[in-house]
N, C-alpha and C positions, 0 to 999 in steps of 0.2 A: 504493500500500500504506500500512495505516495503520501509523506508528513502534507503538515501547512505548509512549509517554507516553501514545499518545491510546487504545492498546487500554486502558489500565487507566480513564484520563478516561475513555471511553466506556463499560464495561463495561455499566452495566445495560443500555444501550442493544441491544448485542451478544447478549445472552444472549435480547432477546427475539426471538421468531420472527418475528413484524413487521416486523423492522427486520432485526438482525443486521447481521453485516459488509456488505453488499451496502448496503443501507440506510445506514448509518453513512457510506459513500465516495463514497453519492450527497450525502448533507447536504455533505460535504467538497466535494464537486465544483460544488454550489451555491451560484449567485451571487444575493442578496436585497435589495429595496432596500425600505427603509423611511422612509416619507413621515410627517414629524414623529419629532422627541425628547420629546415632552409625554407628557402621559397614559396613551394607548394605545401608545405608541412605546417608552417608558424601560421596561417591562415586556414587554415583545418582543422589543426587541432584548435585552434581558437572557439572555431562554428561549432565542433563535436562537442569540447565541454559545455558552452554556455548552453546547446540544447541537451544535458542533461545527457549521455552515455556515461552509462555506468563506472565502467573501467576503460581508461583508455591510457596505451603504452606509445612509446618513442622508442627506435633506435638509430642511435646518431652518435658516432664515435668523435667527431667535429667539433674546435671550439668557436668562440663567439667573435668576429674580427667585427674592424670597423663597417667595409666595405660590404657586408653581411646586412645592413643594416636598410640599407636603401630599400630590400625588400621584405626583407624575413622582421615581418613586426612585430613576431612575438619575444626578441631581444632588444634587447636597451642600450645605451652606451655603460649603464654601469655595467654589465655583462661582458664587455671585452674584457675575454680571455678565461671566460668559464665556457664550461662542457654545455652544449647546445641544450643535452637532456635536461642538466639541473636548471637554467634559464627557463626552459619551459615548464619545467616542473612549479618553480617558483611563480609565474603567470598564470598556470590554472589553477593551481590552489589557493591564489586569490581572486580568481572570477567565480570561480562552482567551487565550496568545499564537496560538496556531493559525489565529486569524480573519485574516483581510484586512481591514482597515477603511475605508472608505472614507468620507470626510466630505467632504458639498456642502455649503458654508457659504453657500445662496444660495434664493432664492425659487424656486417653482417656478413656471414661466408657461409663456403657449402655443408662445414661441420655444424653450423648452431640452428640454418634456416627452417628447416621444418619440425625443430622439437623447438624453437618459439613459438612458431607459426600455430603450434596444437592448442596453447593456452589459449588463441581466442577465435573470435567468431567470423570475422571477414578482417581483410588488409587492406590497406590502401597504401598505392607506393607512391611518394613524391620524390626520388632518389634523381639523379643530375649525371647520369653515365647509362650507357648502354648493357654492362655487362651486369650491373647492379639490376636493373629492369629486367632482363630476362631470366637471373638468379629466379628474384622474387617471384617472376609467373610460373618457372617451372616450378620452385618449391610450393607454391600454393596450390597446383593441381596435384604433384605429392601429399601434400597435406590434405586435400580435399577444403581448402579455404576458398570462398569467393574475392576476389579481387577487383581493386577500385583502381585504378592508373593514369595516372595524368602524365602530360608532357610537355614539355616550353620549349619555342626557339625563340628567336630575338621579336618577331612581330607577331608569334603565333602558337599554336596550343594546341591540345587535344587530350580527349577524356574516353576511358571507357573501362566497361563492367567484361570480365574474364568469371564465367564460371563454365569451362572447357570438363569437369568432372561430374558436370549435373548431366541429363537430359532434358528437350525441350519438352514441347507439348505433343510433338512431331516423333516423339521419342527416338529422338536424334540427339546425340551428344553436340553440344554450344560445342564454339568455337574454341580455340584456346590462343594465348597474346600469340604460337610461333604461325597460327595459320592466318593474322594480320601482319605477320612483320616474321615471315618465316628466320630472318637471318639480319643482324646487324649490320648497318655501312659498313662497309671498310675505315680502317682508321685512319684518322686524320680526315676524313671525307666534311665531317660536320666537326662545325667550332665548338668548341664552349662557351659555358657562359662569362669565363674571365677573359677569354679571346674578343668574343663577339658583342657582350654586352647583353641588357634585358631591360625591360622595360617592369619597374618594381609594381606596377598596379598591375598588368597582365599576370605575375605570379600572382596578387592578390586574387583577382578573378577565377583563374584555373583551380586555386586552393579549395578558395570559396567552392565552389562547383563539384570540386570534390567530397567536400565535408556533406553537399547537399545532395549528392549521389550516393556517398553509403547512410545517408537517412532515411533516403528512399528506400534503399535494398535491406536496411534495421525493419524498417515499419511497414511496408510492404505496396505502398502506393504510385501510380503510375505505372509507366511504361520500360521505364528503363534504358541502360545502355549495354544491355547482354545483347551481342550478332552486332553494335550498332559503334561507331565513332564517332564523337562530336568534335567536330574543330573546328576552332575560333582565328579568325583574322582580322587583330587586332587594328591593320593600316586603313580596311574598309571598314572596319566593325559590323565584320557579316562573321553568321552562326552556319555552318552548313553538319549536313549528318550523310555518314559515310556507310550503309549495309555490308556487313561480310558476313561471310560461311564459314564452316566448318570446311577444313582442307584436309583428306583424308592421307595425301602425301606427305605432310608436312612432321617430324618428328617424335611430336607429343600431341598426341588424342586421346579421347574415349577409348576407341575402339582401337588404334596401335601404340601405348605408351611405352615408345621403344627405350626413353630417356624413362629410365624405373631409378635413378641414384640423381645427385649432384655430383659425381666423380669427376666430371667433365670440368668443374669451374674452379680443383683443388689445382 
């Protein structure tokens, strides 16, 4: 049951039909992990506490620099040169005492990803490398976790829901992230973001959009981005949505999970 404090915190939440109490006790009852305190992470985790998820974790072996700042709002300047996790840590637990917080102060690799990944309920990656991103979607269909993933380049973005271990309605196994992006550029192909620059409210946006995507996928309402891409271009400021399949050649499926380990990323 939710106390007083959190029926008033929550209200608008409650009132809508969407959501309502039932909704509101699943967020509470919701365990989140979130991959990176940076960009798309500091404005996520921001949206996930103050709507009320229960427990929600960080891993982010990173600490807090200046230049951090421009975008990743959930640091401070007094925070240059702490561990991204305790800075964030210290941020939610003064917006929602109600949250659980959990901070991995540690990298993530092939030995630790999927016995994290068990403790909770769906992931969302906001991670800022290619090999980190497909780490996390294999270990999440290892795990059998749904996944939230966002993306940034310098004027643009995109977003989508990975549950490649469910079946549809179609009783077709979803898609999984290698049957949208079977294989990584080549390196050096695509800049960084210390190379190339970003623009700090488009990670605001992306994050936001993230946190509002695994709400949806907590509480069960709408449509979703499972099969679907969103991507944002920020120079027109147009929204477009991208369908994809399920790719029966592609490495990791339902029906061929040829990748059964992480052994490949040690």
């Amino acid at each position: 049951m939710l106390s007083a404090d959190e029926l008033e915190r929550y209200a608008r939440h409650i009132v809508m039909r969407e959501v309502g109490g039932p909704g509101q006790n699943a967020l509470r009852n919701a365990r989140v992990l979130m991959i990176g305190a940076g960009g798309l992470g500091a404005p996520a985790l921001m949206y996930l506490a103050a709507a009320g998820v229960g427990t929600l974790g960080v891993i982010d072996d990173d600490v807090v620099t200046l230049s951090n700042l421009q975008r990743q709002i959930i640091h401070a300047t007094s925070d240059i040169g702490s561990p991204k996790v305790e800075s964030a840590a210290d941020k939610i637990r003064a917006l929602n005492p109600h949250v659980a917080f959990r901070a991995h102060n540690m990298r993530l690799d092939a030995a630790n990803a999927v016995a994290l990944f068990a403790d909770y309920d769906i992931v969302a990656d906001g991670s800022d490398n290619f090999t980190t991103r497909y780490l996390v979607a294999d270990a999440c269909f290892l795990a059998k976790k749904p996944l939230v993933t966002a993306a940034l380049g310098v004027f643009d973005g995109s977003l989508t829901t990975i549950r490649g271990h469910e079946k549809n309605a179609d009783g077709e196994f979803n898609p999984t992230y290698r049957c949208l992006f079977p294989e990584p550029p080549p390196e050096g192909t695509v800049p960084s973001c210390q190379q190339a620059g970003i623009l700090g409210a488009l990670a605001g946006v992306l994050g936001s959009m993230t946190a509002l995507e695994v709400i949806r996928e907590i509480v069960g309402f709408g449509e979703g981005l499972v099969g679907r891409l969103l991507m944002v271009d920020a120079r027109a400021m147009r929204f477009e949505t991208l369908n994809y399949r399920r790719d029966p050649s592609n490495p990791l499926n339902g029906d061929h999970p040829t990748i059964r380990d992480l052994s490949g990323y040690r």
